[in-house]
C-alpha positions as CSV (number, residue, x, y, z in Angstrom):
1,X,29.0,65.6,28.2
2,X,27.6,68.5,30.3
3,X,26.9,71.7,27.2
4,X,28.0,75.0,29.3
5,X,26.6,78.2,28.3
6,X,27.7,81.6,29.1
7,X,25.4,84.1,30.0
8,X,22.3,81.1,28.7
9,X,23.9,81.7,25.3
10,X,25.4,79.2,22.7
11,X,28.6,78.6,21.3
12,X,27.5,80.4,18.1
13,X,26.2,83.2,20.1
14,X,29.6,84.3,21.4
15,X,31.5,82.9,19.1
16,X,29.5,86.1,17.0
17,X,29.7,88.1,19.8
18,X,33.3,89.0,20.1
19,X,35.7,85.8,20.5
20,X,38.9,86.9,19.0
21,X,40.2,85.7,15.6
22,X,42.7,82.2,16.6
23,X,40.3,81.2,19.6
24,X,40.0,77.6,20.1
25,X,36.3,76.8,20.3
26,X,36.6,72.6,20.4
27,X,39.1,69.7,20.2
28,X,38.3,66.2,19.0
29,X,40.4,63.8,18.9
30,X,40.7,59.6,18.0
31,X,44.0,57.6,19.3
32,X,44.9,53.9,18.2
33,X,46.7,52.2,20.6
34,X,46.0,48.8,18.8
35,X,48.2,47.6,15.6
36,X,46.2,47.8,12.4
37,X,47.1,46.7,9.0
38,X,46.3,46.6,5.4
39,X,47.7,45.6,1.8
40,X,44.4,47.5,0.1
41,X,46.0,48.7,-3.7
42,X,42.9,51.4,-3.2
43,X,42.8,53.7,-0.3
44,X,41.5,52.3,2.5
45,X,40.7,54.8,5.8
46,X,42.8,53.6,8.8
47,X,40.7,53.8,12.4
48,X,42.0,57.3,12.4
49,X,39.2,59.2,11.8
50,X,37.4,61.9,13.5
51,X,34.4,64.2,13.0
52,X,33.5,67.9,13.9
53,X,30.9,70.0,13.5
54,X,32.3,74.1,13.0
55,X,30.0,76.0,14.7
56,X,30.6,79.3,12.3
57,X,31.6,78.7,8.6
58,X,34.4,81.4,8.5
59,X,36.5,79.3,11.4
60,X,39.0,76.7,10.0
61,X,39.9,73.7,11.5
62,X,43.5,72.5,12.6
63,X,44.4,69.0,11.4
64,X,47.3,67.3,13.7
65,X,48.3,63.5,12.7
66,X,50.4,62.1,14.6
67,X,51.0,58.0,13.5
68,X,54.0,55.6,12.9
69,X,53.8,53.1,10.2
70,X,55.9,50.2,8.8
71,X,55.8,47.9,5.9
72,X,57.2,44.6,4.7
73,X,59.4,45.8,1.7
74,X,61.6,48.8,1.1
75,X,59.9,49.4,-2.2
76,X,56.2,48.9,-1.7
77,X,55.1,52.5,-2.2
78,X,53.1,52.8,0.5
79,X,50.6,55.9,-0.5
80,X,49.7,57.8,2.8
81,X,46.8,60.8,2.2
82,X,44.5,63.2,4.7
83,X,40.5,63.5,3.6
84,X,38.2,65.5,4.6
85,X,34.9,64.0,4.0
86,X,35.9,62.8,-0.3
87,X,38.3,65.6,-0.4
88,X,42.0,64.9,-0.1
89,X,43.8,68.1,1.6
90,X,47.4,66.1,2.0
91,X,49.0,63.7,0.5
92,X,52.0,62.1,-0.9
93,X,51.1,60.3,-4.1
94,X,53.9,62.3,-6.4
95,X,56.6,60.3,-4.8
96,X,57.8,57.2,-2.5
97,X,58.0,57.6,0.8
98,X,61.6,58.1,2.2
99,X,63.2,55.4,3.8
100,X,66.3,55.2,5.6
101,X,67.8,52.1,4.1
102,X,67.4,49.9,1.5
103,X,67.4,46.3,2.8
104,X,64.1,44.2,3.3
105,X,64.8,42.9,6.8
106,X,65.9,46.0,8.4
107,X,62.9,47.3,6.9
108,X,60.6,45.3,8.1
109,X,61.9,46.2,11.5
110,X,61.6,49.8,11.1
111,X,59.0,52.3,12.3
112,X,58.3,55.5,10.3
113,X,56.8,58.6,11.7
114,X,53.8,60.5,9.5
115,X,53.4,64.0,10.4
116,X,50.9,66.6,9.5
117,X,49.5,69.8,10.2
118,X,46.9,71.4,8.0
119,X,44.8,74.6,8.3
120,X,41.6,73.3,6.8
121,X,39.1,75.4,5.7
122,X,35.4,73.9,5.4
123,X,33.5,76.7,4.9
124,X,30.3,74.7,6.4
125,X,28.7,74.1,9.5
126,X,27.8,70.8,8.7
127,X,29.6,67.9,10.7
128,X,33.1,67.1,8.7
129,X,35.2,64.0,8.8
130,X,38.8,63.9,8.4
131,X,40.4,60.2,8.1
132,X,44.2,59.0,7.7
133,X,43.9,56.6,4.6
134,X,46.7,54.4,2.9
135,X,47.1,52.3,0.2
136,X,49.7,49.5,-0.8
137,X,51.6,49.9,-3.8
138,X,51.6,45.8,-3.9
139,X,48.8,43.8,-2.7
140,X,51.6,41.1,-1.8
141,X,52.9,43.8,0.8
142,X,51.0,45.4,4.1
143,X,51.0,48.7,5.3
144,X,51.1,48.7,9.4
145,X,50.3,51.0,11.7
146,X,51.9,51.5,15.0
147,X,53.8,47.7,14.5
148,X,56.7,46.7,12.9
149,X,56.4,44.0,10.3
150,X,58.3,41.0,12.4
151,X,56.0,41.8,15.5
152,X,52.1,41.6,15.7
153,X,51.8,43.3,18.6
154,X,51.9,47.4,18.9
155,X,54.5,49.3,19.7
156,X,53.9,52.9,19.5
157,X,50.4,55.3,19.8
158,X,49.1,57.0,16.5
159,X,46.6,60.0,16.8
160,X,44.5,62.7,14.7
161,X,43.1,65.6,16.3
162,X,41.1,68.4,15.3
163,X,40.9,72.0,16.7
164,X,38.2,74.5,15.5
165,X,39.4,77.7,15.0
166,X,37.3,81.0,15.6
167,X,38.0,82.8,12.0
């Protein structure tokens, strides 16, 4: 990829120079179209991981996830956090995941949707990496992502993407 400078200066440069607060300086992103699974009882990262390196350490970044997952069993606590770097910055450890029903084959047939949007602040210019990870409350039972249990092929798209943030 071609680096464009304005005026022979770098991002930094006008980034200092006078971009206003909220401009969008770069956008990363990493998209699974495959089916992935795992029944890890530890947090495991799913291929949804993506790195950026803020070119000012006042900007934040913008974290968008955008994945479906499915497991075998109603109950199996599946634990779903985001990380940046060793740092979890979203997560949902205090409770079980809703479910619409309670009833092992419909379940297994079901696709649910995680969504988040965090407003990181790194306070670096050092690369980060931000990275979806799960873990099974059961290693007897998988956690899938864009599958259904009772088919091993995918079905849907799951994304994260990154925006840095002049701050």
């Amino acid at each position: 990829m071609a680096l464009i400078k304005l005026n022979n200066s770098s991002l930094s440069a006008i980034t200092s120079a006078g971009l206003p607060t909220g401009s969008v300086l770069q956008v990363k992103q990493t998209i699974l179209s495959t089916a992935w699974s795992s029944n890890s009882t530890t947090y495991d990262n799913t291929p949804l991981v993506v790195s950026i390196t803020p070119s000012s350490s006042s900007n934040k970044i913008l974290v968008n996830v955008n994945a479906w997952y499915a497991t075998q069993f109603w109950n199996n606590n599946p634990y779903i956090r985001l990380v940046r770097d060793s740092t979890t910055i979203s997560f949902n450890d205090s409770y079980r995941h809703p479910r619409p029903q309670y009833d092992s084959t419909r379940d297994a047939n079901q696709g649910y949707p995680v969504l988040m949007n965090i407003l990181d602040t790194p306070a670096t210019t050092s690369s980060v990496t931000y990275a979806l990870q799960v873990k099974s409350g059961s290693s007897s039972y998988y956690i899938r992502l864009n599958r259904q249990d009772s088919d091993s092929t995918a079905w849907a798209q799951s994304m994260i993407t990154v925006t840095e943030i002049a701050g």
